[in-house]
Backbone as JSON, one array per atom type, in Angstrom:
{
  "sequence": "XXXXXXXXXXXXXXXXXXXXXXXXXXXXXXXXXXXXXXXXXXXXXXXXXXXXXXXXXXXXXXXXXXXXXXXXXXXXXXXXXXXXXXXXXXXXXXXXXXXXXXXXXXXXXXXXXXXXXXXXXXXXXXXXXXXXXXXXXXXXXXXXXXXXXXXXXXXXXXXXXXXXXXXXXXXXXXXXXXXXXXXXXXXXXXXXXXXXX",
  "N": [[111.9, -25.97, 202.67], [115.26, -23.92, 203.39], [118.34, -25.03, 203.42], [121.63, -25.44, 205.58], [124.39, -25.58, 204.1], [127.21, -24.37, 204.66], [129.81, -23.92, 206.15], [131.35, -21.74, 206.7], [131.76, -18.95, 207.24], [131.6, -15.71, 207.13], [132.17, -12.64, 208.2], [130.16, -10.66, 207.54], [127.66, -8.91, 205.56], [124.5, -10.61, 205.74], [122.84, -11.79, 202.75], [119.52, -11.79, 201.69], [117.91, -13.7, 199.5], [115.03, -13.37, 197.11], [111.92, -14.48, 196.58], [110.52, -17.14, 194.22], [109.58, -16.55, 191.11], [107.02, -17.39, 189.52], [104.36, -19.02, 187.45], [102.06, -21.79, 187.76], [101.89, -23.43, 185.27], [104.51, -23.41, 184.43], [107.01, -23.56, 182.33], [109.65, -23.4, 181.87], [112.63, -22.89, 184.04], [114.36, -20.5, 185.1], [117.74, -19.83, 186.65], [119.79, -17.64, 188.84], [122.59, -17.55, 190.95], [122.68, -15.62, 193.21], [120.92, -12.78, 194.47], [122.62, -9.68, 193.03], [124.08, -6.69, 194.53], [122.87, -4.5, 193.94], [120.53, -5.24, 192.88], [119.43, -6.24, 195.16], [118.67, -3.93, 196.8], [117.25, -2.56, 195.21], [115.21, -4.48, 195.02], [114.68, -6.33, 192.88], [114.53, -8.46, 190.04], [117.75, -8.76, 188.72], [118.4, -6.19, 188.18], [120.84, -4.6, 188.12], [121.55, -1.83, 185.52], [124.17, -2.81, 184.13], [123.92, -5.49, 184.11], [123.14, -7.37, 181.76], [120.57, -9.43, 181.54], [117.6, -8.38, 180.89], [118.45, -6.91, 178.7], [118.6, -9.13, 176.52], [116.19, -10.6, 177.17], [114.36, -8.95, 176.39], [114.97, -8.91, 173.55], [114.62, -11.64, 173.27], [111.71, -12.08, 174.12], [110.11, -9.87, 174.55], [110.59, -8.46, 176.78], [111.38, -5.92, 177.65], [114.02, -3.83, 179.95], [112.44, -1.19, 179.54], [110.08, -1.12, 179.89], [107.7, -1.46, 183.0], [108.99, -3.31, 186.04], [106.67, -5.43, 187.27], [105.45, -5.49, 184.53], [107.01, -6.53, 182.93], [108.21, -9.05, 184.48], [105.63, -10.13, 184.29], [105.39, -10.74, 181.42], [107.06, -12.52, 180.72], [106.56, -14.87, 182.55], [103.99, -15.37, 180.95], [105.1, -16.68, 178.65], [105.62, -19.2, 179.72], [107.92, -19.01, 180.63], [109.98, -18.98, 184.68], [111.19, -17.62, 187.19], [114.5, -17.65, 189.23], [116.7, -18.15, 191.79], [119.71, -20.18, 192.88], [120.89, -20.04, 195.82], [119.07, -19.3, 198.79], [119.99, -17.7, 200.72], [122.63, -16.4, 201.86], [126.14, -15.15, 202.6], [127.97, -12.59, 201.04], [130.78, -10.63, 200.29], [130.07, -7.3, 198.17], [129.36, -8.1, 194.8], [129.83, -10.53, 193.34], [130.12, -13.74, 192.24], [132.06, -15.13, 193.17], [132.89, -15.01, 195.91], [130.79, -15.28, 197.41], [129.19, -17.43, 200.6], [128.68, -19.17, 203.12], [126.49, -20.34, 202.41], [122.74, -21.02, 201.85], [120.45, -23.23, 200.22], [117.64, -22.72, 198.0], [114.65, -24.53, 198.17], [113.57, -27.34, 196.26], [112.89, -29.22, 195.71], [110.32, -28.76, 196.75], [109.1, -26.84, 194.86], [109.26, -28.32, 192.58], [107.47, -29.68, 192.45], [105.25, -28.29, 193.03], [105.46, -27.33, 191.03], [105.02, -29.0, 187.79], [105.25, -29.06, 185.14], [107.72, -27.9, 184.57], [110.75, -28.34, 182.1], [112.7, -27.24, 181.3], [115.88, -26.49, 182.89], [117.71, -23.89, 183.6], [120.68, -22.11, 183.73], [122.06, -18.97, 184.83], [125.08, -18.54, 184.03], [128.21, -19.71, 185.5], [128.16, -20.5, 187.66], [125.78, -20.48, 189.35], [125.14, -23.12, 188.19], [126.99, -25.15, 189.01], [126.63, -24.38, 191.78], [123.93, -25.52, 191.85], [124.1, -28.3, 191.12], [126.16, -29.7, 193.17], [124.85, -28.63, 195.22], [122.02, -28.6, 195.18], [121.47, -30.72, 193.71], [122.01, -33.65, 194.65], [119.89, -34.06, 196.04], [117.62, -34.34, 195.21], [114.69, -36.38, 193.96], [114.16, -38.67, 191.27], [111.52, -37.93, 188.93], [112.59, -35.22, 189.25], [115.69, -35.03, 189.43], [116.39, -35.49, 187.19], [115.56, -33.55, 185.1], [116.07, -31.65, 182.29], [119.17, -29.7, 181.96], [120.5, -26.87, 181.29], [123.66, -24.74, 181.03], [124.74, -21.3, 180.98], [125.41, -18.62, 179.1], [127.19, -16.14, 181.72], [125.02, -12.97, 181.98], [125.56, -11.29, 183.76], [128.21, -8.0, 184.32], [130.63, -8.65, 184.78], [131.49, -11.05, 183.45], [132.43, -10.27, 180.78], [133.92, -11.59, 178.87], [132.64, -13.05, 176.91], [131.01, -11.74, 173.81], [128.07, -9.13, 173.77], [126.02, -10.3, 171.81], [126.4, -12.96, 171.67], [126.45, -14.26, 173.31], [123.57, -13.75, 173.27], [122.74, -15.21, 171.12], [123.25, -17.81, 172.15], [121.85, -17.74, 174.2], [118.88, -17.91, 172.86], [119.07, -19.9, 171.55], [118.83, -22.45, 173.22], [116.59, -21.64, 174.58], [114.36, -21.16, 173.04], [114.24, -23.92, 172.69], [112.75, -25.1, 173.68], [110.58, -23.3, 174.54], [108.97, -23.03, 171.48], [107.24, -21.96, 170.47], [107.31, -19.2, 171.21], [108.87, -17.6, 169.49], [108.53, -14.86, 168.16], [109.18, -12.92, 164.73], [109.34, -10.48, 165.16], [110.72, -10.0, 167.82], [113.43, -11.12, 166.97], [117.18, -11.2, 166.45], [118.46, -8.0, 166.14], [120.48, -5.47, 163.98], [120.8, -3.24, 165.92], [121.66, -4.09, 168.22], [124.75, -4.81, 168.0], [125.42, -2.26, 168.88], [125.1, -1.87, 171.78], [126.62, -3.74, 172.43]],
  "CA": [[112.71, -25.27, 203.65], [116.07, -24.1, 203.03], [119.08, -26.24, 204.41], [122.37, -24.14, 205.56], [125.0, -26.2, 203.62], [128.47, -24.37, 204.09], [130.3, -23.61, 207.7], [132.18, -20.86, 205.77], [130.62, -18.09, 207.73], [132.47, -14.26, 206.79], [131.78, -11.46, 208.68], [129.77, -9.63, 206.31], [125.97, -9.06, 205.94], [124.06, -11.28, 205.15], [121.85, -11.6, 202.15], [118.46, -13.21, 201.97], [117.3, -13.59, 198.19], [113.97, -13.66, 196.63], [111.14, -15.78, 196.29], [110.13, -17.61, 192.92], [108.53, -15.59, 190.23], [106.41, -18.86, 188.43], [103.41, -19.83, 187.52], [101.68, -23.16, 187.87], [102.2, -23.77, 184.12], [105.68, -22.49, 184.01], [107.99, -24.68, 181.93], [111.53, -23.38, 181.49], [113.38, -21.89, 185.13], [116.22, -19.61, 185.19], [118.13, -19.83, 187.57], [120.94, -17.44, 189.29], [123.15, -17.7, 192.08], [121.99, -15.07, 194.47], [120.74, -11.03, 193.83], [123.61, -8.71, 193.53], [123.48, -5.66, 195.81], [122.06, -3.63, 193.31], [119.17, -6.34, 192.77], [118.86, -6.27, 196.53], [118.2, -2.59, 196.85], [115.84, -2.8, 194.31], [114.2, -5.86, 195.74], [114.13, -6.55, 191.48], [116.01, -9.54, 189.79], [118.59, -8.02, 187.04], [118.02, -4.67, 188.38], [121.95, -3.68, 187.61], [121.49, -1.84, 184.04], [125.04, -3.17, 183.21], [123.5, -6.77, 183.77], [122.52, -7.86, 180.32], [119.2, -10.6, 181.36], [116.93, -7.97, 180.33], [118.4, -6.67, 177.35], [118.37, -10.45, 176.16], [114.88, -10.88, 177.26], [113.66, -7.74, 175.62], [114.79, -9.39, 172.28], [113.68, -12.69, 172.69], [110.51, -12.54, 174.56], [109.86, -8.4, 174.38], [110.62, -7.92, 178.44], [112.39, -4.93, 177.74], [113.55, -2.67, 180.97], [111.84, -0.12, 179.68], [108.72, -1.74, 180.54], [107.56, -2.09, 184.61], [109.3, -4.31, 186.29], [105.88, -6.39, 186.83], [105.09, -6.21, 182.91], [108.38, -7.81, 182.26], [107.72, -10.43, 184.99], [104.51, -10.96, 183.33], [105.73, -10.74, 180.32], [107.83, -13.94, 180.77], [105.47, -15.64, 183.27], [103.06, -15.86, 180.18], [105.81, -17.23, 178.52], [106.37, -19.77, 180.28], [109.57, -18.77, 181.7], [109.84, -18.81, 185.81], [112.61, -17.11, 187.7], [114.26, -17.82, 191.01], [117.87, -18.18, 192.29], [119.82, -21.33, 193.67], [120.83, -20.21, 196.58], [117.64, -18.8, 199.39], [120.72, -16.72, 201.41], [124.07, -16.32, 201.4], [127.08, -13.92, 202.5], [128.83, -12.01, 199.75], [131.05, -8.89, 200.1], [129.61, -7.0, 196.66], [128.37, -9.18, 193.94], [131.07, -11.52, 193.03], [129.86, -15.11, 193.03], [133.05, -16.05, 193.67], [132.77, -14.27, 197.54], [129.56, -16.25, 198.02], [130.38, -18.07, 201.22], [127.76, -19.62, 204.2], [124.98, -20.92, 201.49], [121.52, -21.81, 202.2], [119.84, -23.21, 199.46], [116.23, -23.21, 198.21], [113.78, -25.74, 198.9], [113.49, -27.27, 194.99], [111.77, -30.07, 196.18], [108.68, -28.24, 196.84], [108.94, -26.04, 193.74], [108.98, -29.23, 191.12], [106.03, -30.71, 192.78], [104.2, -27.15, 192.48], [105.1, -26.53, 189.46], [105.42, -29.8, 187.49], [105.44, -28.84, 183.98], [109.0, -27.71, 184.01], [111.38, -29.46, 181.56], [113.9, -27.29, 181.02], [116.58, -25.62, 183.85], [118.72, -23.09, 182.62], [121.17, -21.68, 185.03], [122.83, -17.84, 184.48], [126.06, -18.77, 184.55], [128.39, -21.56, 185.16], [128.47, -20.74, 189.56], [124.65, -21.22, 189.53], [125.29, -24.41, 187.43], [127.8, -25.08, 189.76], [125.67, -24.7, 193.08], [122.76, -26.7, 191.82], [124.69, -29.82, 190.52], [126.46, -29.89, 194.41], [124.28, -28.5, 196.3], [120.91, -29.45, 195.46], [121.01, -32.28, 192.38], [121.91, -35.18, 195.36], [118.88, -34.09, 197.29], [115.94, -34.15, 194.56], [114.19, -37.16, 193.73], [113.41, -38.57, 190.24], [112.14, -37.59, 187.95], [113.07, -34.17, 189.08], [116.66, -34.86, 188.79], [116.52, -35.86, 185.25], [115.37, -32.88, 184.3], [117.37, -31.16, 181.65], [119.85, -28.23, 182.84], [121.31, -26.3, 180.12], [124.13, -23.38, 181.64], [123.89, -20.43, 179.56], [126.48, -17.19, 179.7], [126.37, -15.14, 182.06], [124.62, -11.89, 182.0], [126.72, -10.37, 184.54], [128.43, -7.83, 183.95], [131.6, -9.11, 185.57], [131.31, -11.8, 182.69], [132.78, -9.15, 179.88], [134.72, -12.15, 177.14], [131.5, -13.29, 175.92], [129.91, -10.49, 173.32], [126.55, -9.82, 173.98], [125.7, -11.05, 170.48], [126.81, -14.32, 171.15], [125.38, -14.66, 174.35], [122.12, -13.81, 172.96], [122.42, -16.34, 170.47], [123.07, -19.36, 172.8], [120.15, -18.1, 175.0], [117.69, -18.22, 171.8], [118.86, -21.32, 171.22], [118.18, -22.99, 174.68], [115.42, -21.13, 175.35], [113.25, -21.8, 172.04], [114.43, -24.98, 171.61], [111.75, -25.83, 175.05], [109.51, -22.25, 174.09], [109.28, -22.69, 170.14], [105.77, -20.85, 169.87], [107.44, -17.85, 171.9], [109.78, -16.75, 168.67], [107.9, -14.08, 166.97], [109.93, -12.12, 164.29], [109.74, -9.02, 165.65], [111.87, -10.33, 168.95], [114.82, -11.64, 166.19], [118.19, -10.41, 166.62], [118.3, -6.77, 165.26], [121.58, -4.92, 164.29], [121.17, -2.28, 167.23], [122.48, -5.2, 169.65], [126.19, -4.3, 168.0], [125.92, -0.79, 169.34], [124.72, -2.27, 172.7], [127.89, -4.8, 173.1]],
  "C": [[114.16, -25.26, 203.21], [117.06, -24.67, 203.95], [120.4, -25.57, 204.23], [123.5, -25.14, 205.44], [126.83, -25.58, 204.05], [128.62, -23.35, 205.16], [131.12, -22.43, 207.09], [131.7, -19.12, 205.94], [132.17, -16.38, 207.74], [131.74, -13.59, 207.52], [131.41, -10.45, 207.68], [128.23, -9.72, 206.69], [125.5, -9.82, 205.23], [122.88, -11.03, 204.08], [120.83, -12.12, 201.97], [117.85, -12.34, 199.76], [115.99, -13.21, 198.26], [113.05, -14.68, 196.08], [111.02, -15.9, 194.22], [108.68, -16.99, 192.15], [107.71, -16.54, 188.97], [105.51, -18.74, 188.48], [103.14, -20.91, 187.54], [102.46, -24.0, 186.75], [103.57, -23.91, 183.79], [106.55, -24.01, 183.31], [109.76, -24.53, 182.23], [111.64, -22.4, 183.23], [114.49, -21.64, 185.07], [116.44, -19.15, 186.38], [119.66, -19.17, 187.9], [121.62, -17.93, 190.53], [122.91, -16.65, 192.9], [121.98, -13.46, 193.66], [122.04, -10.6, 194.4], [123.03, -7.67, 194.58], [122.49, -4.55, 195.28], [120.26, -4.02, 193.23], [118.35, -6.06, 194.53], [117.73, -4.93, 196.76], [117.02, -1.95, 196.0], [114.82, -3.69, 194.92], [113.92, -5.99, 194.01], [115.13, -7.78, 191.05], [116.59, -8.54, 188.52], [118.6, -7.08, 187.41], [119.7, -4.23, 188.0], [121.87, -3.42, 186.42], [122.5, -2.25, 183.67], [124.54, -4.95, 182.74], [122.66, -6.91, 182.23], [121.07, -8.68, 180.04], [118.38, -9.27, 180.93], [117.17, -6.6, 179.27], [118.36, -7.76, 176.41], [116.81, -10.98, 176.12], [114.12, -10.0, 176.49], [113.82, -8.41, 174.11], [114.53, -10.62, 171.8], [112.5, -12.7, 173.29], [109.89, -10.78, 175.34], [109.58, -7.81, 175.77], [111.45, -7.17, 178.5], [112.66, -3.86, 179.0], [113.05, -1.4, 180.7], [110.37, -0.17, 180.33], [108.94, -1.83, 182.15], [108.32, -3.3, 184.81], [108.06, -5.64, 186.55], [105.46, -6.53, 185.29], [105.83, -6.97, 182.43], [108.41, -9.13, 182.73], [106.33, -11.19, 184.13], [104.66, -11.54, 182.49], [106.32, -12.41, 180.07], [107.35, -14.97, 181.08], [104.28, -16.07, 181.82], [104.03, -16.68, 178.68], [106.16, -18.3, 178.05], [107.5, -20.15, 181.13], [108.92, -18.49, 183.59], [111.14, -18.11, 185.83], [112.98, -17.39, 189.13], [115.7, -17.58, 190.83], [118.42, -19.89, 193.4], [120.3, -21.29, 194.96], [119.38, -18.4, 197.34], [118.59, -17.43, 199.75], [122.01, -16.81, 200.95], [125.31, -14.53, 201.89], [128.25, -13.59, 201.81], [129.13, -10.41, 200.27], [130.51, -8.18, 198.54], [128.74, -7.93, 196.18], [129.06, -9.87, 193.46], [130.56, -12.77, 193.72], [130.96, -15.45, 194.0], [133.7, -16.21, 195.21], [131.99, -15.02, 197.88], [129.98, -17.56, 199.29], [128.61, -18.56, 202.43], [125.82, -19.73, 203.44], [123.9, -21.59, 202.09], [120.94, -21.84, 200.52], [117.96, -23.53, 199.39], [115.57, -24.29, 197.97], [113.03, -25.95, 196.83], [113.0, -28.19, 194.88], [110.25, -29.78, 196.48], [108.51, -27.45, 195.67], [108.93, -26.82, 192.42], [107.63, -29.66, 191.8], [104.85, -29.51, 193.18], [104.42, -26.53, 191.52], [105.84, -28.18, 187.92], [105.82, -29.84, 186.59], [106.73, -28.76, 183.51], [109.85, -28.65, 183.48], [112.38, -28.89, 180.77], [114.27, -26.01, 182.37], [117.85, -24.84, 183.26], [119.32, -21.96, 183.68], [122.28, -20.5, 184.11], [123.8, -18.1, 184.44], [126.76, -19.93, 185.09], [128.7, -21.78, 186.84], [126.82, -21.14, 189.67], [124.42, -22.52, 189.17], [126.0, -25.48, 188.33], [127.48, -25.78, 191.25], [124.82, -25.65, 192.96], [123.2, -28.09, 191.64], [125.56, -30.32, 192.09], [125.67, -30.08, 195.35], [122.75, -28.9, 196.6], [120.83, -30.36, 194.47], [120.91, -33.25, 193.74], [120.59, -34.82, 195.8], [117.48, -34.66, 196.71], [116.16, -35.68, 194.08], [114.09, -37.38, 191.92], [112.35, -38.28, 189.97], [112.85, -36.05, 188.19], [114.69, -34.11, 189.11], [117.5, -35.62, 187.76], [116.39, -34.98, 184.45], [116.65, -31.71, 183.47], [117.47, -29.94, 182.26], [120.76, -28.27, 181.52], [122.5, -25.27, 180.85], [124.72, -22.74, 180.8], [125.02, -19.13, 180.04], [126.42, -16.55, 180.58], [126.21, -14.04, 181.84], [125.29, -10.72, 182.72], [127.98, -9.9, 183.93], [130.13, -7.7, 183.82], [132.3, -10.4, 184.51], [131.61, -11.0, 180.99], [133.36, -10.28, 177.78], [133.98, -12.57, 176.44], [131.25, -12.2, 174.83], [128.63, -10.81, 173.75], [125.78, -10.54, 172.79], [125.72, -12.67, 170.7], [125.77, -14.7, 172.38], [123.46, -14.54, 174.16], [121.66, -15.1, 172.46], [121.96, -18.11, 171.04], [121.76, -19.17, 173.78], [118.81, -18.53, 174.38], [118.07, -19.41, 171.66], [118.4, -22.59, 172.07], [117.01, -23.11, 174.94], [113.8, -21.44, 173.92], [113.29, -22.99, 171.63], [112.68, -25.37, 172.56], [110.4, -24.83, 174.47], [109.65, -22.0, 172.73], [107.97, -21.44, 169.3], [106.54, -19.33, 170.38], [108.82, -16.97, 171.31], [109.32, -15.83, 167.72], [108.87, -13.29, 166.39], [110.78, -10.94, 164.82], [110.71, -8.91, 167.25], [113.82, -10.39, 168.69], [116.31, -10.53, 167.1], [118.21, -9.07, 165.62], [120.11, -5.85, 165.22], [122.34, -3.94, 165.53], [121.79, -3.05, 168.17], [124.21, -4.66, 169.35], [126.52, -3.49, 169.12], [125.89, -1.14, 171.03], [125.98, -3.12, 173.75], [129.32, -3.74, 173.04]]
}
């Protein structure tokens, strides 16, 4: 159940996220800080094409948006990869973490103990990194808060001084160090990424 952490209440609308896109198995979870508005309206995660997570995913683990949005979920889900968000709700004018204001977070206590396998957390960004290390690290129990948390560029496109090049790089490196079977060649970095950044 989520728990409504932050009296910080804006006159705005409120947003209610999305549930967790895992399987049983799932090892590695990525984790944002809440769907933009674009995401919303979609009801999709990443859904803004300027957002970068699935041009990143397309070249390490071939979840390209050209593909359905369930093949790409699949796509990852077989993986290993899960997806969710750290906070459940939340009111934000736009998409600017930094608006994020009357947080509920999700219930991450019931999501390690149905999905146990996980052993690595890898948070979009350094406000999802941010939220979880405040808002839910005191709450969880060992071993689940031992488990490693990597925080990883973000994708957003609000997030511009990174290149995407680079940001690719540190996600392959994160992300295969936990999924090493799930680097086939043909994923590699390819020169077209330049034209892309």
């Amino acid at each position: 159940m989520a728990r409504n952490l932050s009296s910080n209440f804006r006159d705005v609308p409120k947003s209610e996220g999305f549930g967790a896109v895992a399987r049983h198995d799932a090892r590695v979870l990525i984790l944002g800080s809440l769907p933009g508005q674009v995401s919303l309206q979609r009801a999709e995660y990443y859904a803004n094409p300027l957002n970068a997570f699935w041009t990143i995913m397309a070249h390490l683990f071939g979840a390209s948006r050209d593909l359905p949005y369930a093949v790409r979920l699949r796509r990852l889900n077989d993986c290993g990869i899960a997806l969710w968000d750290v906070c459940a709700s939340g009111h934000r004018p736009g998409s600017l973490d930094s608006n994020l204001s009357n947080i509920m977070v999700n219930d991450f206590g019931g999501f390690f103990l149905d999905h146990p396998a996980i052993k690595l957390i890898c948070f979009n960004g350094s406000t999802a990194g941010q939220l979880y290390r405040r808002r839910v690290l005191p709450g969880l129990l060992p071993p689940y808060a031992e488990t490693r948390r990597e925080v990883l560029p973000s994708t957003s496109p609000a997030h511009a001084a990174l290149s995407l090049e680079k940001k690719l790089n540190r996600w392959r490196e994160v992300l295969y160090s936990t999924l090493p079977e799930a680097n086939p060649p043909i994923f590699e970095f390819r020169s077209s990424l330049k034209a892309e950044s």
